[in-house]
Backbone as a printed PyTorch tensor [residue, N CA C, xyz], in Angstrom:
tensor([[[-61.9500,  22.1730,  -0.4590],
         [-61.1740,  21.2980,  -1.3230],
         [-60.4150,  22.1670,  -2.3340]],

        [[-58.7790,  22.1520,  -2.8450],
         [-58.5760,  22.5620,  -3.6850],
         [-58.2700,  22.0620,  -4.6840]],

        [[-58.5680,  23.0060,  -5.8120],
         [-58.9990,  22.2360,  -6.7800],
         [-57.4530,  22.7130,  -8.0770]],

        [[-56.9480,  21.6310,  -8.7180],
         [-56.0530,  21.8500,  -9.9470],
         [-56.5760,  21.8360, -11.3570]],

        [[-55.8420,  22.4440, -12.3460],
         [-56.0270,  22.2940, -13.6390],
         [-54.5890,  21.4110, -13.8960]],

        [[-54.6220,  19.9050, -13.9720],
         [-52.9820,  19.5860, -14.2260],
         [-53.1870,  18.3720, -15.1550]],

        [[-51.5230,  18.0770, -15.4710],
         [-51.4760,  17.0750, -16.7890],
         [-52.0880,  16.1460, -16.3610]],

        [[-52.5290,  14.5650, -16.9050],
         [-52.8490,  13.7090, -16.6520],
         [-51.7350,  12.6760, -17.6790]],

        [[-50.8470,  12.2200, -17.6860],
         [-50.2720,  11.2520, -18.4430],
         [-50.8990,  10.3080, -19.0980]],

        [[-50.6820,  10.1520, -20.6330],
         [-51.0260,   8.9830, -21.0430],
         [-49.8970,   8.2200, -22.0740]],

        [[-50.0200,   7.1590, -22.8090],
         [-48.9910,   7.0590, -23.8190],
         [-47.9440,   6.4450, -23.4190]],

        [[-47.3950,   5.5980, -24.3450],
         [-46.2180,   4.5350, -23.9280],
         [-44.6480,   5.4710, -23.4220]],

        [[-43.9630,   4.5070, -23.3190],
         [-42.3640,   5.5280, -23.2830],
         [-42.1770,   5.7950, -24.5990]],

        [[-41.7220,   7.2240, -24.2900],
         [-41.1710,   8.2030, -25.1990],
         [-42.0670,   8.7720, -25.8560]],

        [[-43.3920,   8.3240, -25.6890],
         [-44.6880,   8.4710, -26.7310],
         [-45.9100,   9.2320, -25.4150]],

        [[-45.8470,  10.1390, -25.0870],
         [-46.3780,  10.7610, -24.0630],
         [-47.8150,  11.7090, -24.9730]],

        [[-48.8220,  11.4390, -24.5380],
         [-49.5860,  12.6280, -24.5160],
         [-50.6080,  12.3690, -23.3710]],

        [[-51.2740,  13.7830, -23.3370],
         [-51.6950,  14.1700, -21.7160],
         [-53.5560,  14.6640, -22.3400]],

        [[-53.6880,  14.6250, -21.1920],
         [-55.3820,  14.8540, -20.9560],
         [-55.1420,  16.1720, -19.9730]],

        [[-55.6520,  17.5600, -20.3690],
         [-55.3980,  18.2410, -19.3700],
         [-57.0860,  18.1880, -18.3460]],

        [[-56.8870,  17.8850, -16.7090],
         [-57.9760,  17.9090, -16.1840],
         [-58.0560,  18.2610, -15.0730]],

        [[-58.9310,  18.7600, -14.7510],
         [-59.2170,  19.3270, -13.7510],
         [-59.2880,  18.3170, -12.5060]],

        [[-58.7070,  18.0760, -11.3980],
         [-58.6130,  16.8480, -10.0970],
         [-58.5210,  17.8340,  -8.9630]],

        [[-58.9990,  17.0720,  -8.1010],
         [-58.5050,  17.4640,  -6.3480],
         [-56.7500,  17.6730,  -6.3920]],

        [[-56.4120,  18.5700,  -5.8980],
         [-55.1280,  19.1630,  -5.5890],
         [-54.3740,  17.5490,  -4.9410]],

        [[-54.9530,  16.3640,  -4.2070],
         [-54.6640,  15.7810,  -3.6980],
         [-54.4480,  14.0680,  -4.2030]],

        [[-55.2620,  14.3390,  -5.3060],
         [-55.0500,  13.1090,  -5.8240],
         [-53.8700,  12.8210,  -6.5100]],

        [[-53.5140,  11.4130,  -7.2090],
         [-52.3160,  11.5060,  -7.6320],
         [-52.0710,  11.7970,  -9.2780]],

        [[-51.1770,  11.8070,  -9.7120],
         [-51.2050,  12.6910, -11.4530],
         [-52.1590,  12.0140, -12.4210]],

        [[-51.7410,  10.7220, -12.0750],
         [-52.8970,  10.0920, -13.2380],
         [-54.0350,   9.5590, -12.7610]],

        [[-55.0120,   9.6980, -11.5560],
         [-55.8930,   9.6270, -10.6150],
         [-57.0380,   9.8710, -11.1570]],

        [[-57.8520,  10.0070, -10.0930],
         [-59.3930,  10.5100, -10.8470],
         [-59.6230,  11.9130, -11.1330]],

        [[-60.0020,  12.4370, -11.6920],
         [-60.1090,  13.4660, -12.3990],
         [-61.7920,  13.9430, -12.0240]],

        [[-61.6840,  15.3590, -12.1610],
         [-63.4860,  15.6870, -11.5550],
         [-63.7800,  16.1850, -13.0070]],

        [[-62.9340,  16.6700, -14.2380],
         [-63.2550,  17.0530, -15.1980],
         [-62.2500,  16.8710, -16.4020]],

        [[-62.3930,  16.0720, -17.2830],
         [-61.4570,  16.5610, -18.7320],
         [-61.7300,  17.8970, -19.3120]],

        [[-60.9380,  18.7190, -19.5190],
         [-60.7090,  19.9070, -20.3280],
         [-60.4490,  20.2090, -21.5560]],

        [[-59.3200,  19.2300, -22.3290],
         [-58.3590,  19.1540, -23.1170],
         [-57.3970,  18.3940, -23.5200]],

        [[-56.3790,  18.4160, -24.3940],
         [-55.2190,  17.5050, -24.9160],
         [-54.3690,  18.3460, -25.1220]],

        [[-53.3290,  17.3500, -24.9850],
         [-51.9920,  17.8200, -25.0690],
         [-50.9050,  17.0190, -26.0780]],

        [[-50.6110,  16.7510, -27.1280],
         [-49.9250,  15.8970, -27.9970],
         [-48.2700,  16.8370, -28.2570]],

        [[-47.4260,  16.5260, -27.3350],
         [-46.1840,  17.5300, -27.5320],
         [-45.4010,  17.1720, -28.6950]],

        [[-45.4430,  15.3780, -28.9110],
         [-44.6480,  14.6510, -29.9260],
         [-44.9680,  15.4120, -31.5700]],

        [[-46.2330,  15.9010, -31.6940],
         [-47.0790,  16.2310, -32.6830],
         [-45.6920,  17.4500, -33.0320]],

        [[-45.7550,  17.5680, -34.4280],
         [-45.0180,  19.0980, -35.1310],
         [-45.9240,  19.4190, -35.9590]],

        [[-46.5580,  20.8720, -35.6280],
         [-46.7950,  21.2960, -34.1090],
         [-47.2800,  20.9400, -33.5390]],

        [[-46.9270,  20.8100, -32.0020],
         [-47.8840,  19.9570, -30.6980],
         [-49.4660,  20.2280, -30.9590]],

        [[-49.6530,  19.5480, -30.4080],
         [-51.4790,  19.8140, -30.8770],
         [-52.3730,  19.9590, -29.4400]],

        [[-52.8320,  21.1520, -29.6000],
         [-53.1690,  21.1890, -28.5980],
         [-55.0900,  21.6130, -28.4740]],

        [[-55.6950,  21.1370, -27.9050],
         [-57.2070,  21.2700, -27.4080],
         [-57.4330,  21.7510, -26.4100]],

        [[-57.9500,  22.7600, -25.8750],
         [-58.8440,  23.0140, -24.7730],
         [-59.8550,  23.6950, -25.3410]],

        [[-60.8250,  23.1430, -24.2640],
         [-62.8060,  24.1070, -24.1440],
         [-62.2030,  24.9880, -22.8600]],

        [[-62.4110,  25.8340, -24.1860],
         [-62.0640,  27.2180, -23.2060],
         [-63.4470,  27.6910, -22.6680]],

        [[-64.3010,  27.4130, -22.3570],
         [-65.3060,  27.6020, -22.0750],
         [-65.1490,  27.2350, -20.2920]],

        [[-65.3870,  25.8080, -20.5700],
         [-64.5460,  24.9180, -19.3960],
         [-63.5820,  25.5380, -18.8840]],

        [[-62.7380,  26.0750, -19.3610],
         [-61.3320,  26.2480, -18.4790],
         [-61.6370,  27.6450, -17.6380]],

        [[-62.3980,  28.3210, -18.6570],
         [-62.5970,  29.8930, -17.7630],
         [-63.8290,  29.6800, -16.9070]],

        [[-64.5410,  28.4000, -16.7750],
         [-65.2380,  28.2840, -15.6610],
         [-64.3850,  27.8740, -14.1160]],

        [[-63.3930,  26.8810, -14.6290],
         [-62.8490,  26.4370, -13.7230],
         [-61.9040,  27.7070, -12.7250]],

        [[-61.3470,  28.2220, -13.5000],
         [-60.3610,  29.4320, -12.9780],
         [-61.4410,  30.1120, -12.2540]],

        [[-62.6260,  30.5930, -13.0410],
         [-63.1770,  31.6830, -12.4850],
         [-63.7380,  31.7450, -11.3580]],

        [[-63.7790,  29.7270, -11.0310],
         [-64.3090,  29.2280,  -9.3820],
         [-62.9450,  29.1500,  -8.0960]],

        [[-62.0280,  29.0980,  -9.3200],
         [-60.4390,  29.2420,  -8.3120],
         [-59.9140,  28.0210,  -8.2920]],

        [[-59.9930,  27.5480,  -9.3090],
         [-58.7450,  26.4190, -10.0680],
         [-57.7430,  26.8180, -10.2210]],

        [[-56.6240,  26.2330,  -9.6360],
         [-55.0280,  26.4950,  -9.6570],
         [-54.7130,  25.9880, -10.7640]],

        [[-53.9930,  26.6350, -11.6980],
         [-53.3460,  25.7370, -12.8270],
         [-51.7970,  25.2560, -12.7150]],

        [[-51.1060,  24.2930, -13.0330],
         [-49.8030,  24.1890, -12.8540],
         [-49.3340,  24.6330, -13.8190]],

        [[-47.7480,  24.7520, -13.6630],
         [-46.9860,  25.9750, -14.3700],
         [-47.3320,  24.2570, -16.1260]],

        [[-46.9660,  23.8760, -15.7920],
         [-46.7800,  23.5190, -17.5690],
         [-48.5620,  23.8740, -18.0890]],

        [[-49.5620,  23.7350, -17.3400],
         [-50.9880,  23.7850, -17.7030],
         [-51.1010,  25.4990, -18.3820]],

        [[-50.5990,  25.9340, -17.3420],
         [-50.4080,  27.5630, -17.4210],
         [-49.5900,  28.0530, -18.5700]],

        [[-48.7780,  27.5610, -19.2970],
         [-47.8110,  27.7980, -20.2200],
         [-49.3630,  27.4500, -21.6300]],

        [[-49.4690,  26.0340, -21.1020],
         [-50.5990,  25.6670, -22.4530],
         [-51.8470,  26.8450, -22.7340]],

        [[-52.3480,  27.1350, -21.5960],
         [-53.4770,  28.3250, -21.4250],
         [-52.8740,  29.7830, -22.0040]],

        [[-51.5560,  29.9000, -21.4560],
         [-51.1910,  31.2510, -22.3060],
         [-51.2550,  31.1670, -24.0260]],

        [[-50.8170,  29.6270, -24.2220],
         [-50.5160,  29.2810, -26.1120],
         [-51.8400,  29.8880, -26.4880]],

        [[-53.1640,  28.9680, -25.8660],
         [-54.3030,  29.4450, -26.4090],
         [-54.8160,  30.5740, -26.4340]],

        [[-54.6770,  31.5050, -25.5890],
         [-55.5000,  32.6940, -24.8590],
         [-56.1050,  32.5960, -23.5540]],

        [[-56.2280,  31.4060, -23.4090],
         [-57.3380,  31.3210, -22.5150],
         [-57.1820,  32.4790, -20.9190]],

        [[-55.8830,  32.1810, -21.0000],
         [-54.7810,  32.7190, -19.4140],
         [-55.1870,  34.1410, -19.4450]],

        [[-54.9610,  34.9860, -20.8240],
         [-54.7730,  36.3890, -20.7260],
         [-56.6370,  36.7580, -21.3160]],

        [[-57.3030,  35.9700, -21.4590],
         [-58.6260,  36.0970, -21.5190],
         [-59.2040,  36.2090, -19.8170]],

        [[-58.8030,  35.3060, -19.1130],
         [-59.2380,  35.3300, -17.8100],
         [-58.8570,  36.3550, -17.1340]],

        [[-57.3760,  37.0380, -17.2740],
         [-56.6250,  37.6360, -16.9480],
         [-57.0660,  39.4310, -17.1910]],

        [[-57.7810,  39.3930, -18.5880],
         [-58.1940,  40.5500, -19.0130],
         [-57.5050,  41.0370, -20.1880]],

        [[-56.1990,  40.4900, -20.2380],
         [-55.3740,  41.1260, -21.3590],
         [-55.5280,  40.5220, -22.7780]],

        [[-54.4390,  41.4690, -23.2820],
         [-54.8740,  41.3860, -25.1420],
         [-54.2480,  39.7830, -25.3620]],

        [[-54.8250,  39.6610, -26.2620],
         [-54.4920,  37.9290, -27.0540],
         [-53.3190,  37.6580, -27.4860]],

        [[-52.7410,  37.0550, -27.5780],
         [-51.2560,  36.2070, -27.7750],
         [-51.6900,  35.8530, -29.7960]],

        [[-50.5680,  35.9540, -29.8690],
         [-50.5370,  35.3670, -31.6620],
         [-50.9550,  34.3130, -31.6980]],

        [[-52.4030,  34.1760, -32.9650],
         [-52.7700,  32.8400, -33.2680],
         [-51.6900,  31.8640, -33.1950]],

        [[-51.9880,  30.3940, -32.9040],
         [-51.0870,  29.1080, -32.9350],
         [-50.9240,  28.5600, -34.1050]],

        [[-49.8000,  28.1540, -34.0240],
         [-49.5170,  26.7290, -35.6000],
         [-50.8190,  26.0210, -35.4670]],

        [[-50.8910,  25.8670, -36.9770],
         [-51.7670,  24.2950, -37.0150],
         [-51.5740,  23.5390, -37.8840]],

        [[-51.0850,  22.2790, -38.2150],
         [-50.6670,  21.5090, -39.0160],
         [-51.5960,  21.7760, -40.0780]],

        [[-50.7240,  21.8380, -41.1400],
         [-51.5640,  21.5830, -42.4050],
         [-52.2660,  20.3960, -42.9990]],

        [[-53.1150,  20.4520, -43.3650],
         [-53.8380,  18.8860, -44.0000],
         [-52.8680,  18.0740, -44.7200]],

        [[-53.0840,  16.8500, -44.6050],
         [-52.3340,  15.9310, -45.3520],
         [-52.2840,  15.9990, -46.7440]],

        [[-51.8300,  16.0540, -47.9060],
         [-51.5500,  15.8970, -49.0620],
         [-52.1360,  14.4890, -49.3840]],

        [[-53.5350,  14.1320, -50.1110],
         [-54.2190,  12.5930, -50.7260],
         [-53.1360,  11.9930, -51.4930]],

        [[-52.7890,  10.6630, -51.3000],
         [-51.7910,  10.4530, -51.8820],
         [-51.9540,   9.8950, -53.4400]],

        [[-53.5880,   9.3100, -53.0800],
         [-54.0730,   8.8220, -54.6010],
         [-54.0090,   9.7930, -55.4110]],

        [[-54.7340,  10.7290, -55.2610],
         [-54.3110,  12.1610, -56.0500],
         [-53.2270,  12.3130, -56.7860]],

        [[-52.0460,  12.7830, -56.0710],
         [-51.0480,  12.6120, -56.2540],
         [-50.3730,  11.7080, -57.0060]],

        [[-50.7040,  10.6210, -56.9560],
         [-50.1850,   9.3580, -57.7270],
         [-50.9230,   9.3110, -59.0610]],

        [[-52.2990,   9.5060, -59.1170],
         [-52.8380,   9.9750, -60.1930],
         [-52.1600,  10.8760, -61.3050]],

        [[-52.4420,  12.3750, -60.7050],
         [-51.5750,  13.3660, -61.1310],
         [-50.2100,  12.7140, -62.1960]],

        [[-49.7480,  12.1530, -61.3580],
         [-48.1440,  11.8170, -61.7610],
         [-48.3040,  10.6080, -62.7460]],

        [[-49.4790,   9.7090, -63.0750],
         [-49.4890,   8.6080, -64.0120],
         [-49.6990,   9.2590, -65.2850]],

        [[-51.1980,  10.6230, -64.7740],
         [-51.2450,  11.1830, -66.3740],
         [-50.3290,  11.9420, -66.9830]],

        [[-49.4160,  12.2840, -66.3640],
         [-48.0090,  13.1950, -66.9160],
         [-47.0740,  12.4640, -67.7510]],

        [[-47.1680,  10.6330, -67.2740],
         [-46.2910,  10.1910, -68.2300],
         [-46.8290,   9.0670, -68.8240]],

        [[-48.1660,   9.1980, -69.6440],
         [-49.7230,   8.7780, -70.6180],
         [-49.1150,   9.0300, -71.8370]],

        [[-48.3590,  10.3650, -72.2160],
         [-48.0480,  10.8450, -73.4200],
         [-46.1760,  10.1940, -73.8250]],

        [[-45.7640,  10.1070, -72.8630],
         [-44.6160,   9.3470, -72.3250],
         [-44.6430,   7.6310, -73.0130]],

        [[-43.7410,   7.3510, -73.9230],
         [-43.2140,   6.2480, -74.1420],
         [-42.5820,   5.0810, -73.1160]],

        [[-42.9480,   5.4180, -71.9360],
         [-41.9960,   5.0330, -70.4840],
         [-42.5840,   3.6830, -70.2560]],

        [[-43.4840,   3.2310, -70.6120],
         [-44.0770,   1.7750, -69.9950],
         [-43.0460,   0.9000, -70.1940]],

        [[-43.0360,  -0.0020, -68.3820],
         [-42.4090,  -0.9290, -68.9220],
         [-41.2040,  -0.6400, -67.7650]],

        [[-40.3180,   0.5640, -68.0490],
         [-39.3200,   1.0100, -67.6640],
         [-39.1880,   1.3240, -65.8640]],

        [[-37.8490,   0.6970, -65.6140],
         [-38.2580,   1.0450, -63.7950],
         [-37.9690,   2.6670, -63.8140]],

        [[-38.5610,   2.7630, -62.4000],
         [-38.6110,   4.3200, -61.9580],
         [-37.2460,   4.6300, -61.3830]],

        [[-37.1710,   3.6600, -60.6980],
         [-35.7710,   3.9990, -59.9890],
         [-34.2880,   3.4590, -60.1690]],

        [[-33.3510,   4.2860, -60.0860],
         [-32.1790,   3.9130, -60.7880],
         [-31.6460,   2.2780, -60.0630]],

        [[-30.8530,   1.8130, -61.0270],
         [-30.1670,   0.4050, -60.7630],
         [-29.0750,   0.8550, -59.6020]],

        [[-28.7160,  -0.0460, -58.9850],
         [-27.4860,  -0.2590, -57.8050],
         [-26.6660,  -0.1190, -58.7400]],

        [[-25.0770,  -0.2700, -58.1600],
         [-23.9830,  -0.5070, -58.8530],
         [-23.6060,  -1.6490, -58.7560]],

        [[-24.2740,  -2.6400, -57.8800],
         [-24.1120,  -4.1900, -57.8000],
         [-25.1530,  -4.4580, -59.2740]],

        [[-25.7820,  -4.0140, -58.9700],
         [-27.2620,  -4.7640, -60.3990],
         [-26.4090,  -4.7220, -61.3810]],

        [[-25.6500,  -3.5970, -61.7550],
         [-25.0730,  -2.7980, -63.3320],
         [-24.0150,  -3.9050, -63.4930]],

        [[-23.1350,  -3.9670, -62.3870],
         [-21.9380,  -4.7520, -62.2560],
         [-22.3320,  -6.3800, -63.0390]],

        [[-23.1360,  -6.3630, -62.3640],
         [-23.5320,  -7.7210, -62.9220],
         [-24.1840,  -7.9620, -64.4270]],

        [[-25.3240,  -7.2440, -64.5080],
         [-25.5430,  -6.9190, -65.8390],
         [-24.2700,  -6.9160, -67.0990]],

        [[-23.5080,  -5.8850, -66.5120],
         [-22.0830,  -6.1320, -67.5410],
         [-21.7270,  -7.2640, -67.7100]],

        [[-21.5870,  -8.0160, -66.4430],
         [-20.6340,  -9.6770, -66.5260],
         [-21.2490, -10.0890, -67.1820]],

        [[-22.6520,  -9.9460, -67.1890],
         [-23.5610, -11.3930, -68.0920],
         [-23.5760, -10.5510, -69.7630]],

        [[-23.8140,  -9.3900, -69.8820],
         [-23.4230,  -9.1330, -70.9420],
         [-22.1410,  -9.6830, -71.7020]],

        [[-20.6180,  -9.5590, -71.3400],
         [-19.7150, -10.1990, -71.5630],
         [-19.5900, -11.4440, -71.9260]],

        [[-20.2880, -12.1680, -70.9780],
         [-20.1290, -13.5550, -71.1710],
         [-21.2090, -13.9690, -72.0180]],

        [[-22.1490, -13.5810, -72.4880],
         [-23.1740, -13.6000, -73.3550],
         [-22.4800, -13.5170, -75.1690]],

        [[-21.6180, -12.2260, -74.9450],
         [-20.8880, -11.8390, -76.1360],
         [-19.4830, -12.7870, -76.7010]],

        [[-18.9120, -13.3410, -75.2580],
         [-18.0030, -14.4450, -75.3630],
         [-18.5920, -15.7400, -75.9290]],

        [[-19.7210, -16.3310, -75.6530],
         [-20.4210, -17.2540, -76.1550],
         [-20.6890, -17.1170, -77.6420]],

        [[-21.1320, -16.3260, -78.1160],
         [-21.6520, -16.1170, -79.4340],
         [-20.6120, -15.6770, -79.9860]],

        [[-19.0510, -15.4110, -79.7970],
         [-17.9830, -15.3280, -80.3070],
         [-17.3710, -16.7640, -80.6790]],

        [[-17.4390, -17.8740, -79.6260],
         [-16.6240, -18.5900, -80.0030],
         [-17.8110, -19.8620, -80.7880]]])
C-alpha cells in the first residue's frame, strides 16, 4: 500500500484550512485518513502552522510520500531537512499575542481622571452635525432678537 503525507481540506469558500494527514495514496483528498499530523491555517498572518514532528519523521522514515505543498510545509518547520540530515532552516513567524483590550481601555480612562473631559465626546462632529448646530444656533439668536 502506498502511503501519502497530503492536505486534507476543510473550511468554507475562500476560508480554507487543512488537516495535514497521512491517507492511502488512493483515497480521495478529503477521505479517510490513517493518521492526523497537523494544521495548516494559510488565511492566518502568519499562516499558522502545526505539525508533531515526531509523527511526521515516523511516517517518512516508514516511506511516506509527501506532496509537494506538504513538502514545502515540512521544509517551513524543519522537519524535511531533519529527516534529510541537513542543517535547520530559520526559526518561523509566530503571531504575537493579542493586546487585552480591557487593559488598554483602562490604561486610557486613568490618563484622562486628572482631565476635566467628562461629559465631552471623543470623537469629532461630522460637517452635517456642525452645519446644523450653526442653523439652530442662528435661529435661536434670531428669536431672542426679535
Amino acid at each position: 500500500m502506498a502511503v501519502k503525507i497530503k492536505l486534507k481540506r476543510l473550511g468554507k469558500i475562500r476560508q480554507p484550512h487543512y488537516r495535514i494527514v497521512v491517507a492511502d495514496s488512493r483515497t480521495r483528498r478529503d477521505g479517510r485518513a490513517i493518521e492526523e499530523i497537523g494544521l495548516y491555517h494559510p488565511t492566518y498572518n502568519p499562516s499558522r502552522i502545526e505539525v508533531d514532528s515526531e509523527r511526521a519523521q515516523y511516517w517518512l522514515s516508514v516511506g511516506a510520500q509527501p506532496t509537494e505543498p506538504v513538502m514545502a510545509i515540512l521544509k517551513v518547520t524543519g522537519d524535511w531537512q531533519k529527516f534529510k540530515g541537513l542543517p535547520a532552516p530559520a526559526p518561523m513567524l509566530v503571531a504575537e499575542p493579542k493586546a487585552d483590550k480591557r487593559a488598554a481601555f483602562e490604561a486610557f480612562a486613568k490618563g484622562l481622571e486628572g482631565d476635566d473631559v467628562k461629559g465631552e465626546a471623543i470623537t469629532q462632529k461630522s460637517k452635517k452635525t456642525e452645519k446644523k448646530a450653526d442653523e439652530a444656533e442662528a435661529a435661536s439668536t434670531e428669536s431672542t432678537e426679535a
